[in-house]
N, C-alpha and C positions, 0 to 999 in steps of 0.2 A: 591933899591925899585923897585922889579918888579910888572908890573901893569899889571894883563893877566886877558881877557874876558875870564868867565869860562861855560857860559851857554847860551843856545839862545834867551834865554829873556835877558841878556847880551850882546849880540851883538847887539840886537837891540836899545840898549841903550850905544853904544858904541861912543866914541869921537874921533877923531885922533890926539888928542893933550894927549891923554894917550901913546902914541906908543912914543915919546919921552922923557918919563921918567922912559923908564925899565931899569934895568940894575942895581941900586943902592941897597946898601943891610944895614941894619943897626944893632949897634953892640945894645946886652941887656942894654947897658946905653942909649943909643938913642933914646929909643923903649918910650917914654911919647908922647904922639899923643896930639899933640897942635894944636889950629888954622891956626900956620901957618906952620905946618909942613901936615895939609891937603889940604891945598893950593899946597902946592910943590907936592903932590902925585897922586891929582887931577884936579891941576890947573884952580882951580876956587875955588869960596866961597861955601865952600860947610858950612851946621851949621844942623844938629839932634837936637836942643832945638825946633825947629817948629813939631816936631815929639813927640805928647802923652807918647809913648812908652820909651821916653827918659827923658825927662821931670819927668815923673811920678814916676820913679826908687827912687830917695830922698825922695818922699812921702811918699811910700812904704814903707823903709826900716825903716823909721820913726814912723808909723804904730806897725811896726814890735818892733821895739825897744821898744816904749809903752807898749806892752803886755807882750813884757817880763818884763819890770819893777812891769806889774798890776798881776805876777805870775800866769799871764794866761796862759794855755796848748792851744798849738798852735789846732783850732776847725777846722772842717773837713769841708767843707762848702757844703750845701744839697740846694736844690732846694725850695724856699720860700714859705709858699704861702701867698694870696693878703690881708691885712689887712686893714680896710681902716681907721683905727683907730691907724695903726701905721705911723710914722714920714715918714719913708722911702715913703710909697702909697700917701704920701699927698703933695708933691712934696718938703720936705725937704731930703731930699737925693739925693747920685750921680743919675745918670741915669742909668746905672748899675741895680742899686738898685729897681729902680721906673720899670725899662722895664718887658715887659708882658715875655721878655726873658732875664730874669737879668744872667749878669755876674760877675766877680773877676777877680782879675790879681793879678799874680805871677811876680815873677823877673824870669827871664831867665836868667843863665850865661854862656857866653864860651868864654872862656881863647882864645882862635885862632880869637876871633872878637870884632872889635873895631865897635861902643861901646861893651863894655865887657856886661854889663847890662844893659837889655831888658825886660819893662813891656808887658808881653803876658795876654790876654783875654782869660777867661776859665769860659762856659758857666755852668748854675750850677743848669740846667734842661734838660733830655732830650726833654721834650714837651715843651708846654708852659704854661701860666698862662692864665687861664679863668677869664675873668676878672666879668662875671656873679657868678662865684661859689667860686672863689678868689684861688683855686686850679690848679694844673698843670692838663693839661689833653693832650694826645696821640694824638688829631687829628690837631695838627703844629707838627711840630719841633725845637728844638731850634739848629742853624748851628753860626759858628766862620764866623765875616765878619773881611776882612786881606787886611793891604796895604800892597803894595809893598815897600821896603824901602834899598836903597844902604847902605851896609857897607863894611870895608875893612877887609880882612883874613890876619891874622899874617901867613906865611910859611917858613919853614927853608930856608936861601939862595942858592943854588945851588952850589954856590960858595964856603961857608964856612960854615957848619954846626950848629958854633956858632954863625950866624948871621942870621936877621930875614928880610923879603923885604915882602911887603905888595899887595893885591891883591882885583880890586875891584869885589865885588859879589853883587845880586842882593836878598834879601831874601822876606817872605810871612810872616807879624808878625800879628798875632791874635789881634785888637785893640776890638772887642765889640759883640754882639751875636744879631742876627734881628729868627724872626719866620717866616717858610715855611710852605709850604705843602708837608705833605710827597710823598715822589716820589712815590711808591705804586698810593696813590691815586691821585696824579696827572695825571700820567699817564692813569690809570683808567675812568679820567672824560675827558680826550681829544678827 
């Protein structure tokens, strides 16, 4: 289990109680990432259920599962506009749904990272929602807001090719969409 700082926002978030546990490499049967095999790699409690993006993945996928049963074609998702007579605008809906810059999330998957799947936020306007004319209109933007969030990278071991040692990184995951002013005219009025 090698544990290597990979970036500088990495290092600044680095521990010295990671630096005694490089070295160890683990075989493909090994490789189930349990509670307390994060423990041993990170030496502390670490838990991703406090984390949206992790949490959300079974709902999703459940979601997902539903429409395939309802022989629904998977739908493209567009940019809404405000209805105030529909469910969503009246505050029975996610938030997502309700915001003057509503989003969706997809699963994110990569096989090299633990968690494997990751609910990412993807906004589903470029502007935003007039909430006078219930239409998107150009003068916001809608922009991706991103925690930052620790996971570990599967990499072959150095040692033995068929064996895998883990590595903490530091990623940026898309949880939700807020509305700006476009930089143009930002700039502009400064």
């Amino acid at each position: 289990m090698t544990i290597v700082q990979r970036s500088e926002t990495s290092r600044k978030h680095h521990k010295p109680h990671l630096e005694a546990r490089l070295g160890k490499c683990f075989d493909p049967d090994e490789l189930q990432v349990t509670d307390s095999l994060l423990r041993q790699l990170v030496g502390r409690r670490v838990s991703w259920s406090h984390y949206p993006s992790v949490f959300m993945v079974e709902q999703l996928e459940e979601m997902e599962e539903e429409r395939h049963r309802g022989a629904r074609h998977h739908q493209k998702h567009s940019c809404p506009s405000l209805n105030h007579h529909h469910p969503h605008s009246t505050g029975m809906g996610n938030v997502g749904t309700r915001s003057i810059s509503p989003w969706t999330y997809r699963i994110d998957e990569d096989e090299t990272r633990y968690p494997e799947k990751l609910a990412f936020a993807e906004c589903l306007c470029t502007g935003c929602i007039d909430t006078r004319t219930g239409m998107e209109s150009p003068n916001l933007n809608s922009v991706v807001l991103e925690q930052t969030m620790m996971v570990l990278r599967k990499k072959p071991c150095s040692k033995n090719k068929l064996s895998y040692t883990f590595e903490v990184d530091y990623i940026k995951v898309p949880v939700g969409c807020t509305c700006v002013l476009p930089k143009a005219k930002y700039f502009l009025n400064s």
